[in-house]
C-alpha positions, 0 to 999 in steps of 0.5 A: 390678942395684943393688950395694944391699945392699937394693933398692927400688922402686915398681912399678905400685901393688907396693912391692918390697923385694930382698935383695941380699947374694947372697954372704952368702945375704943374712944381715941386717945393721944398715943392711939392717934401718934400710934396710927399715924407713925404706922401709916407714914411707915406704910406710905412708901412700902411695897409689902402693903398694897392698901390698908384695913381699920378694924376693931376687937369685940362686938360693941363698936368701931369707935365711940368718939374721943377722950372726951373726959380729958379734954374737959380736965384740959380745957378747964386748965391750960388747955395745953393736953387738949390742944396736943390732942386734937394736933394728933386727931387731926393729923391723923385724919388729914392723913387718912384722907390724902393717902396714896394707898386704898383704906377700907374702914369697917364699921361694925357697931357704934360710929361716933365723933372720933370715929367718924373722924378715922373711918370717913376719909377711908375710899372704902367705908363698910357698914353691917346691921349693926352700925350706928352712926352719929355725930352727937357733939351739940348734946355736949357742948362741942360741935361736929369736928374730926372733919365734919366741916368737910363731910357733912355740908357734902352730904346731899341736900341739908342732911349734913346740916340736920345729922349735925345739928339734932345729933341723929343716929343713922342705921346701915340702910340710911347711912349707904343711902346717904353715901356716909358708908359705900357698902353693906356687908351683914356682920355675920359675912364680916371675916369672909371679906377681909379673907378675901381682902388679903387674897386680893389686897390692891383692889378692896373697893372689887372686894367690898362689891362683891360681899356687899349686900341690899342694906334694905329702904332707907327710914330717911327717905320719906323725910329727905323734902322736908330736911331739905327745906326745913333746913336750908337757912343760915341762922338756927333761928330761922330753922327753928321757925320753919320747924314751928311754922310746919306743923307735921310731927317730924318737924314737931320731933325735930324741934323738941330734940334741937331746944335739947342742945346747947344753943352755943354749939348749934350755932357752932355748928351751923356757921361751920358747916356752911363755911365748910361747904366752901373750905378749899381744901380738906386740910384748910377746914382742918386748920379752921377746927383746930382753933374752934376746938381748941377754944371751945374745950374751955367754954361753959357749955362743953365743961356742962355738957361733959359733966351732965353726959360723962361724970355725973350722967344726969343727963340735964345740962343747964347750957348757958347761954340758955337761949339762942338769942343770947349766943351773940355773933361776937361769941361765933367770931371770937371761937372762929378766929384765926390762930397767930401763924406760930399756933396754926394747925399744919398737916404733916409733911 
């Protein structure tokens, strides 16, 4: 196997993207977006790939995210490494959700942030037993990006809102029930479907139904009513009223996991999904992340939550400010403003 940290190859008519950073959980970096991006648009327009596999090497997950580390180094700085970062992330995705050819996305183990961000805009998304799904960002300062702007707030009812929010892990059953992922293949099936994917390279969405098994009942169901209307409102205040004012345990559990993340980044997030509910288009909700995320790696809070999670792993942020009433809407409006016309995000042509 390549010590690429990106492999790539044509197979019969299947164009095949690897992640291959198997110790880092294949977290993105820079040149593995750049990377992916010059394969695809090298694709786009070539009749040897009739569609496109994202896998990854080693069992422990498709992706776990980003360069976190790096965007905090950047963001306590100029913020310059961070900002060409994110240009790349996104671009990637953007192009990802518009191209003209099937992709068929495997995730097999952890799926996270980063993760999220190259396997949602994929037409075909393969969970196995052993995927775990998340977008934990508001435990660290940030908030859901890579497109969560886009998917979340198009999950049904308020399922977006509470992944987005409390940073829950989803298993394959809930997952496909949601539609995060469009089929369950068990892991042990895995190689089977991509055999049959090369035999049958144009059509991967047939592929996928035919290997696709019963991911089983979904955990969430019997709590999809009360996400529903326990997190309906616009402000993280009201939220956190009705989860008090309920009285089940859930909700109890809910609001005990919630006071564990930065109030900044719940804010964050919640006007991010509901503008985001209303973007018009996938690459202007992109534009709109771009300047929050290139913001908010020099905040207190990220630099905090990368210390607490990633350097020193203590795991007890001191988020500032502490409280949701000191996260004033000045601060929202300031992180969600739009860049000068010479700084804006573009997709690629």
């Amino acid at each position: 196997m390549s010590d690429a940290e990106i492999i790539t190859r044509i197979e019969s008519g299947v164009g095949r993207i690897t992640l291959n950073r198997p110790r880092a959980i294949h977290a993105l970096n820079r040149t593995m977006c750049e990377t992916m991006i010059a394969t695809l648009l090298s694709w786009r327009d070539d009749a040897a790939v009739r569609s496109v596999l994202v896998d990854h090497t080693g069992e422990r997950g498709f992706c776990a995210g980003g360069d976190i580390r790096m965007i905090a180094e950047s963001g306590a700085g100029d913020g310059v490494d961070a900002r060409a970062f994110f240009k790349a992330e996104y671009q990637l995705n953007a192009l990802m959700f518009g191209y003209p050819k099937p992709i068929t996305a495997i995730v097999d183990g952890i799926v996270m942030g980063g993760g999220v961000g190259i396997s949602e805009p994929a037409d075909i998304r393969i969970a196995t037993e052993r995927t775990s799904y998340a977008m934990p960002e508001t435990g660290i300062g940030l908030y859901p990006e890579v497109g969560g702007g886009w998917f979340l707030p198009r999950l049904p009812g308020q399922t977006g809102v509470w992944i987005g929010l409390t940073g829950a892990r989803l298993k394959a059953a809930d997952t496909v029930a949601l539609g995060i992922h469009t089929h369950f293949v068990p892991s042990e099936g895995v190689e089977a479907l991509k055999t049959d994917l090369l035999a049958d390279p144009a059509d991967p969405s047939s592929v996928a139904a035919r290997h696709a098994k019963d991911a089983g009942p979904a955990p969430l169901a019997a709590h999809r009513e009360a996400i529903d209307r326990l997190f309906a409102f616009d402000t993280v205040e009201e939220i956190f009223a009705a989860l008090e004012a309920d009285g089940s345990d859930w909700a109890a559990a809910q609001l005990a996991t919630l006071k564990t993340k930065s109030p900044t980044s719940l804010k964050v997030t919640l006007r991010h999904i509901r503008e985001g509910a209303k973007a018009a288009s996938f690459d202007a909700n992109m534009a709109v992340e771009y300047a929050v995320s290139g913001r908010i790696g020099a905040t207190y809070d990220f630099q905090e939550g990368v210390r607490a999670v990633i350097v020193d792993k203590d795991n007890a942020p001191k988020w500032s400010p502490a409280d949701l009433s000191g996260v004033t809407d000045a601060t929202l409006d300031a992180l969600f403003a739009p860049l000068p016309d010479n700084e804006k995000w573009t997709p690629l042509p």
